[in-house]
C-alpha positions in Angstrom: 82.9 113.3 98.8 85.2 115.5 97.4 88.4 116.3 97.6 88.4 119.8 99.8 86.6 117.8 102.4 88.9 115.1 102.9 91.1 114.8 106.4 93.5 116.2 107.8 91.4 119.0 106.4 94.7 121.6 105.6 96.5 119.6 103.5 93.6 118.3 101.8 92.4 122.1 100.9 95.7 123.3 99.7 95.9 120.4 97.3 92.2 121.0 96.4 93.4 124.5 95.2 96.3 123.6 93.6 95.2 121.2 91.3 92.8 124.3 90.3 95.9 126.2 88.7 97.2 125.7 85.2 101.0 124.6 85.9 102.2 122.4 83.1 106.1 122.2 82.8 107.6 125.2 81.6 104.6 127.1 82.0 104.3 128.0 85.8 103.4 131.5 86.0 99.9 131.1 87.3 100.4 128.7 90.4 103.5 130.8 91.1 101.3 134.3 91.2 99.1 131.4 93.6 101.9 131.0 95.8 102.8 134.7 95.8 99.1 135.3 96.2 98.6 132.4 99.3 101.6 134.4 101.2 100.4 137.7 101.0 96.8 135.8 102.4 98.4 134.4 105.5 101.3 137.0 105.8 104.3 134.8 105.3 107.3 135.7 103.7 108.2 135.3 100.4 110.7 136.0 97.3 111.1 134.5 94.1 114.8 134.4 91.9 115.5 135.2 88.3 114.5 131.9 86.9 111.2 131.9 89.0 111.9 129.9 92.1 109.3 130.6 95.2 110.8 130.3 98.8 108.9 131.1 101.9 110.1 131.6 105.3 108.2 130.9 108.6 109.9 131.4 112.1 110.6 129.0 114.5 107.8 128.4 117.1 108.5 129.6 120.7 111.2 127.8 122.1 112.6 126.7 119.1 114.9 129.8 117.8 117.9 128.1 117.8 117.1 124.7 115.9 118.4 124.3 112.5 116.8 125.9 109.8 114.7 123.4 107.4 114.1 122.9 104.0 111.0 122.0 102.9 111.4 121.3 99.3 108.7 120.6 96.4 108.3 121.4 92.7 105.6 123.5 90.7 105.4 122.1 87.8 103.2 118.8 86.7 103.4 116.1 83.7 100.7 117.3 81.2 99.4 113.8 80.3 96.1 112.7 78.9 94.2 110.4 77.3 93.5 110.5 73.7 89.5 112.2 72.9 90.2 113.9 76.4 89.3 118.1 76.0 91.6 119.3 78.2 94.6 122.3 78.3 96.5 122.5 80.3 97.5 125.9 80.1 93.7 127.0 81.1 92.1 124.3 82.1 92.4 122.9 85.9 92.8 119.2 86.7 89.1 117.3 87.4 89.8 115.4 90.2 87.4 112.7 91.9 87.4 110.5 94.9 87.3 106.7 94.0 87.2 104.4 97.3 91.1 105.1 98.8 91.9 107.3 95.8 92.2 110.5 94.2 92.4 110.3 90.8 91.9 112.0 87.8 88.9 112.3 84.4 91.2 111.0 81.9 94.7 113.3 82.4 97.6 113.4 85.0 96.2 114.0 88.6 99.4 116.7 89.2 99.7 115.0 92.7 103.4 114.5 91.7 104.4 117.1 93.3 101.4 119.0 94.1 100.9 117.0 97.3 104.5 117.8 98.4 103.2 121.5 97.6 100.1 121.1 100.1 102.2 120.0 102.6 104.8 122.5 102.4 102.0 125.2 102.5 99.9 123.5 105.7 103.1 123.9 107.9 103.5 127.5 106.7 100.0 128.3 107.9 99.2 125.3 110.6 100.4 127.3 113.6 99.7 124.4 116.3 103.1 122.7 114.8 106.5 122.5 117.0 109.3 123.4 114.5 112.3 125.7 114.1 112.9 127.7 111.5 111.3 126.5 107.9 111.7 127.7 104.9 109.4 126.2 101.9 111.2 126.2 98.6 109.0 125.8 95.3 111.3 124.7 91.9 110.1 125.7 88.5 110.0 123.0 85.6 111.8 120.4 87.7 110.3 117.6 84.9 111.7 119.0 82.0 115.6 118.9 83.3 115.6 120.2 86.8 115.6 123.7 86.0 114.5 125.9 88.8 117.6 123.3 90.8 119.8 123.7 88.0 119.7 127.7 88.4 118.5 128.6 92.3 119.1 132.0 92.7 122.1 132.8 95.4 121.0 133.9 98.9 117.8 131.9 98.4 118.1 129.6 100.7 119.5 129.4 104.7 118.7 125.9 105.6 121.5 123.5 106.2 118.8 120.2 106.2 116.4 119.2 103.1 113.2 117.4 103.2 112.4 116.7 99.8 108.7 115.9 99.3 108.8 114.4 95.9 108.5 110.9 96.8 105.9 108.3 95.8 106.1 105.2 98.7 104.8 105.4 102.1 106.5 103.7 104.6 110.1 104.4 102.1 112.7 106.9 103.3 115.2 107.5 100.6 118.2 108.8 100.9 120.2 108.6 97.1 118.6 109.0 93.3 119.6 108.5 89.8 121.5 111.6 88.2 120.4 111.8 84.2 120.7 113.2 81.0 118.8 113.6 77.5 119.8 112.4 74.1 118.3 113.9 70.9 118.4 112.5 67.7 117.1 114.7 64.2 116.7 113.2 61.2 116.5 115.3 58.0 115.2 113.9 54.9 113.5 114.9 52.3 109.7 115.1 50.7 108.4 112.8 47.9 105.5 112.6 46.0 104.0 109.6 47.4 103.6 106.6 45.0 100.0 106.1 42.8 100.1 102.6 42.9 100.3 101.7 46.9 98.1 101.6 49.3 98.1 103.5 52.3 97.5 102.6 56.1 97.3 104.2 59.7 99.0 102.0 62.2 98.4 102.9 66.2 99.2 101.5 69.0 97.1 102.8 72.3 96.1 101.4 75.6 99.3 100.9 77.2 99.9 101.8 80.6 103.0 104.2 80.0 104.2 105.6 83.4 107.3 106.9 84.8 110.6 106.3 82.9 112.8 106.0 86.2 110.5 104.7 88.7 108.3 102.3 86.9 111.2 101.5 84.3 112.0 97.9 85.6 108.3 97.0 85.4 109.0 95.5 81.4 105.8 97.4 80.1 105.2 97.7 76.6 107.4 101.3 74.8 104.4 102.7 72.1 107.4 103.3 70.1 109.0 100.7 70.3 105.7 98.3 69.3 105.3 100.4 65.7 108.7 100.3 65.4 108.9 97.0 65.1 105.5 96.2 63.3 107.2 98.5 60.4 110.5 97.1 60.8 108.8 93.5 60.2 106.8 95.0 57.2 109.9 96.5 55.1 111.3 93.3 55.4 108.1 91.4 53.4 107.1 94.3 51.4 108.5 97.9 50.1 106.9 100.3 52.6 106.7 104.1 51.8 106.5 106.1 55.7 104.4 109.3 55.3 104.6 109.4 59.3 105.7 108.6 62.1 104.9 109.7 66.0 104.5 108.6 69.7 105.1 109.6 73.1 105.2 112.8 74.3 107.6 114.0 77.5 111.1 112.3 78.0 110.5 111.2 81.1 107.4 109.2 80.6 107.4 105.8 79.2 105.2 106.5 76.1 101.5 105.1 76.0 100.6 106.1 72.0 102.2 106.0 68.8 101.0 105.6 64.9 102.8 105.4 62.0 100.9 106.1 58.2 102.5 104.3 55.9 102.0 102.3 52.1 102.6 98.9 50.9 102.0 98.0 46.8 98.4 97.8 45.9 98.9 94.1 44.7 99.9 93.0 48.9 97.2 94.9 50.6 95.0 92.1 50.8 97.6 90.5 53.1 98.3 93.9 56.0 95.1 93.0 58.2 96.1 89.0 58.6 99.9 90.4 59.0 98.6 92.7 61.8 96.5 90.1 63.8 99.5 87.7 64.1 101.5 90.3 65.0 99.2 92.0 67.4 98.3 88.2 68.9 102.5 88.0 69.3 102.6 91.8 71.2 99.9 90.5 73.6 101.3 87.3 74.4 104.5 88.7 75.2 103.2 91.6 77.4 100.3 89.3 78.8 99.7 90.1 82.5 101.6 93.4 81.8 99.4 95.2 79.2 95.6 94.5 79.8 94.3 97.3 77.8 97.0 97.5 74.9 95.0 97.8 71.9 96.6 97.5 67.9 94.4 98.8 65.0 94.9 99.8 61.6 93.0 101.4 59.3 93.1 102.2 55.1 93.7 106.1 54.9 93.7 108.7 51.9 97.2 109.0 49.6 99.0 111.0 51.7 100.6 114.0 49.2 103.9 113.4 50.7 106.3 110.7 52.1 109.7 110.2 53.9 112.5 109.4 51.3 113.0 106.2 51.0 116.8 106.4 52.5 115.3 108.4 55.3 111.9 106.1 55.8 114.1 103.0 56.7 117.2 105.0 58.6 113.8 105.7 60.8 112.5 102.6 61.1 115.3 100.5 61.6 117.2 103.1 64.2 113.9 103.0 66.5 113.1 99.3 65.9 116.7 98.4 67.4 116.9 101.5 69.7 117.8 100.5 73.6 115.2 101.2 75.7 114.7 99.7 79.7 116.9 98.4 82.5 120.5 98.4 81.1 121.8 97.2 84.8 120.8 96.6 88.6 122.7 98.0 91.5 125.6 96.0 93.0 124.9 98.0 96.1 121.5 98.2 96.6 119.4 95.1 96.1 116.4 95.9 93.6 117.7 99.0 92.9 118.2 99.8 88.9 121.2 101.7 88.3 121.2 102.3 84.6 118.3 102.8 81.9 117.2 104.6 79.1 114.2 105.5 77.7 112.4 105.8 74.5 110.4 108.3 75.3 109.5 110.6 72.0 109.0 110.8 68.0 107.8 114.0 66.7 107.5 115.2 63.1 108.5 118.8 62.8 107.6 121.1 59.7 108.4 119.6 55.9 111.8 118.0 57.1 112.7 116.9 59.9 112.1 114.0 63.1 113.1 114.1 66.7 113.5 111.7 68.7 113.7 112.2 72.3 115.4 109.9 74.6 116.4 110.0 78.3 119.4 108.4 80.1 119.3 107.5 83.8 121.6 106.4 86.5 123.5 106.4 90.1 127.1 106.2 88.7 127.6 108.5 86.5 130.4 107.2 84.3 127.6 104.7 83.1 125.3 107.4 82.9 127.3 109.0 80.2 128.4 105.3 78.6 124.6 104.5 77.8 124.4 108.0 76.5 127.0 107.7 74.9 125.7 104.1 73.2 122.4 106.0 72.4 124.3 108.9 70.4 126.0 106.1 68.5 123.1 104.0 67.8 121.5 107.0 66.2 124.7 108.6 64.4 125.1 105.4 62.6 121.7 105.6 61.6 122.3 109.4 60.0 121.0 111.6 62.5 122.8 114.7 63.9 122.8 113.9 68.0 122.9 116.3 70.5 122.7 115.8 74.8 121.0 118.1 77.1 123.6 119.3 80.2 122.4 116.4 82.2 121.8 116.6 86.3 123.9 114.4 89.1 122.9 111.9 91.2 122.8 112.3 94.9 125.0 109.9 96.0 123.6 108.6 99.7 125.0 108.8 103.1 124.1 106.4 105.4 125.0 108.6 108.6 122.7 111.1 108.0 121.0 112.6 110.9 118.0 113.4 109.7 117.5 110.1 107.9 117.9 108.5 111.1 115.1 111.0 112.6 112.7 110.2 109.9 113.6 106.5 110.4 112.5 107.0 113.8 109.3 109.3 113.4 108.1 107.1 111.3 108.9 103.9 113.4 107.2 105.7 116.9 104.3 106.5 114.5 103.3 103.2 112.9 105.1 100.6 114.8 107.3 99.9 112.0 110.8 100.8 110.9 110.3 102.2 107.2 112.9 101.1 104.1 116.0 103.2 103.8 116.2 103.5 100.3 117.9 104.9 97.0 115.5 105.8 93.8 116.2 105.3 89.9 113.9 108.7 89.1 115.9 111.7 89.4 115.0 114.0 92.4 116.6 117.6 92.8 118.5 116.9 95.7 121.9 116.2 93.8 122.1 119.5 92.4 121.0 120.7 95.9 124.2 119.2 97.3 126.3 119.8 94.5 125.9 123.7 95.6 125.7 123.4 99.0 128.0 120.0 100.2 126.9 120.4 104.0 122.9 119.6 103.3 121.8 116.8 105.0 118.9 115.3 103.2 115.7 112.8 102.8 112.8 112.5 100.7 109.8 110.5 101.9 105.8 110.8 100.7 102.7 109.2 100.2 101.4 106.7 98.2 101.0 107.4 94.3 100.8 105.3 91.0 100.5 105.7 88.0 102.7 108.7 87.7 103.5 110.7 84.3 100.3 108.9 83.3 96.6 109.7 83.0 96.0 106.6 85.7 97.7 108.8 88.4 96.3 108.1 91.6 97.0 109.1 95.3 96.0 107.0 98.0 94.1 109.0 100.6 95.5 107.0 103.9 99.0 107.4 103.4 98.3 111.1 103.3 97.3 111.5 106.5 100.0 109.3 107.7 102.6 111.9 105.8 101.2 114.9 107.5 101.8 112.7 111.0 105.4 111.7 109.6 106.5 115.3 108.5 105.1 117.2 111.1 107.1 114.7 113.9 110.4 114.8 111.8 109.7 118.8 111.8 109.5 118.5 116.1 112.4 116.1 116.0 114.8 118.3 114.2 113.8 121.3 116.7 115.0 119.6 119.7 118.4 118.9 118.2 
């Protein structure tokens, strides 16, 4: 079976075409000439802003003028993950999705269903016209992975509704009603090019198999940071033997925990006899520590060519040593919410950029935002004492939640008449748009609730196919609720 042919049928088929579209982060200009295109098709209304925002308008159904206007709100943009060997661009190429048992999944790259199931369902209610609803209005945000941009910048007049349905969730049966605010911190190192030494001998260290994912919402899960594993391999080399670093990199977007890295580096000639034995106790250490956590991580090294070039030495162990001790994970849990993390930071990137400089990319979450700019704030230290210049993105708040909401309390009860079963009020450590939503417009009442994914920000995405047809059931009552306010 494929995907287009899975029930409810409208959903299913919008999704089926999105993941067709090319829409990595920062690069949505083809699925928003889909969105443009998919409105002129069925006759709806539509405008985009100066940043490149979509919102379509549908009118209330007969009955129903004088309900308050909703928002349904999802985000364009996908992680563009994959799996090393993989052929795949993103900027052409569309996602190959398949249907495994209960899932969707994707051949070896991010399955886009965060958030291009929220998508689907925004675009079914525009065009399903045996709904009960008033007045909706489907808003699509640009580039909301790479720092909430289309949020940050919504043009003005774009929007009438005065209640939000965000569909950027990942739980069935999980209404929540408060996420993390964030920032990034970025730390360059400059150094200098060497000649690399005649006499070592020179290795490729890589760490792979790891199972990455989601640097708010899987963040308290204790997996394994790519970075963080060659980090400390090296660090625990420089302290047997000299090392000479010719490179270093890992990870890839700062909000996914990262799944790769590899270092090339050179010991003397005379110890290179000892680097495989050091490697296999260290590698037998890794896996015990992460055992029942990482099933797949693999460690492998390999003797490579003399590099022409290295780090300076100065630099080379600045490097090491400022990643190796780095923070990364749960800094605290919520006092207010039970199992709720209020405070992380992640890891999340090392990239080598022409003849002289590193960045590392990190990412600060959480739900107070004093300690959102204290762990920042440790970060920028951590890496200023190791001589890198430091710099933060403008950060985005949290959305703070409010417990008399009314149409929480709806949802609550759709989804209780539905399935016989009251769903979980909750707050969420990943960062949804919905602060800077209120932070413009302080009268939005708002919830976010969707299916069933894993593996987000990671090539083992998946979406579980029953709990999509229970969020069609769930939105679609919420919608009917609201109109006979």
């Amino acid at each position: 079976m494929e995907v287009k042919d899975l029930k409810p049928a409208l959903i299913w088929q919008c999704f089926d075409e999105i993941t067709k579209v090319p829409r990595p982060s920062c690069h949505e200009e083809k699925i928003r000439k889909y969105l443009l295109d998919f409105a002129e098709k069925h006759g709806i209304s539509a405008k985009t802003d100066a940043v490149g925002n979509v919102v379509m308008r549908k009118e209330a159904t007969a009955g129903c003028e004088n309900a308050p206007t909703v928002v349904l709100q999802s985000h364009m943009d996908m992680v563009a993950e994959k799996n090393s060997g993989i052929d795949h661009d993103f900027l052409t190429d569309g996602i190959e999705t398949y249907v495994d048992g209960d899932w969707v999944k994707a051949r070896g790259t991010t399955l886009g269903a965060d958030n291009g199931i929220g998508m689907a369902a925004a675009l079914a209610v525009m065009v399903d016209r045996t709904l009960e609803h008033g007045p909706v209005e489907a808003l699509f945000t640009v580039n909301e992975e790479i720092g909430l941009e289309g949020a940050q910048n919504l043009g003005e007049g774009m929007l009438n509704g005065k209640i939000l349905i965000n569909l950027d969730s990942e739980d069935d049966g999980e209404i929540f009603v408060g996420c993390a605010g964030g920032i990034d911190t970025t730390a360059v190192f400059r150094y200098k090019r060497s000649f690399s030494p005649e006499n070592f001998t020179y290795y490729k260290v890589k760490v792979s198999g790891l199972l990455g994912g989601h640097s708010g919402g899987d963040i308290h899960l204790g997996r394994a940071n790519a970075n963080k594993v060659i980090a400390r391999f090296m660090w625990e080399c420089s302290r047997k033997w000299d090392i000479e670093v010719s490179s270093f990199t890992g990870g890839n977007l700062r909000n996914a925990i990262p799944r790769e890295a590899e270092s090339v580096f050179g010991i003397h000639s005379e110890h290179c006899n000892e680097i495989d034995g050091f490697l296999n106790d260290y590698a037998a250490a890794i896996r015990n520590e992460y055992k029942g956590v990482e099933p797949s991580m693999e460690l492998h090294i390999e003797q490579v060519e003399r590099p022409e070039y290295c780090i300076d030495s100065n630099t080379s162990i600045s490097l090491v040593r400022a990643l190796y001790s780095a923070p990364h994970g749960v800094v605290s849990m919520s006092r207010d919410i039970e199992g709720l993390v209020e405070t992380s930071t992640n890891l999340a990137a090392v990239k080598m950029e022409g003849d002289d400089k590193i960045k590392v990319t990190t990412s600060q979450r959480s739900s107070v935002e004093s300690r959102k700019e204290d762990i920042a704030g440790q970060v920028e230290a951590h890496f200023k004492l190791a001589g890198a210049e430091v710099t933060h993105s403008d950060g985005y708040p949290g959305w703070a939640p409010n417990m008399d909401s009314t149409v929480m309390k709806l949802s609550a009860d759709a989804y209780e008449e539905l399935f016989g079963v009251k769903p979980a009020i909750k707050a969420i450590h990943a960062g949804l748009e919905c602060g800077l939503f209120l932070a413009n417009n302080p009268e939005l009442d708002m919830v976010s609730f969707g299916p069933t994914m894993t593996g987000v920000h990671s090539p083992d995405e998946q979406l579980l196919i029953p709990t999509v047809d229970k969020f069609w059931k769930h939105l679609t009552l919420v919608l009917k609720k609201i109109a006979e306010i």
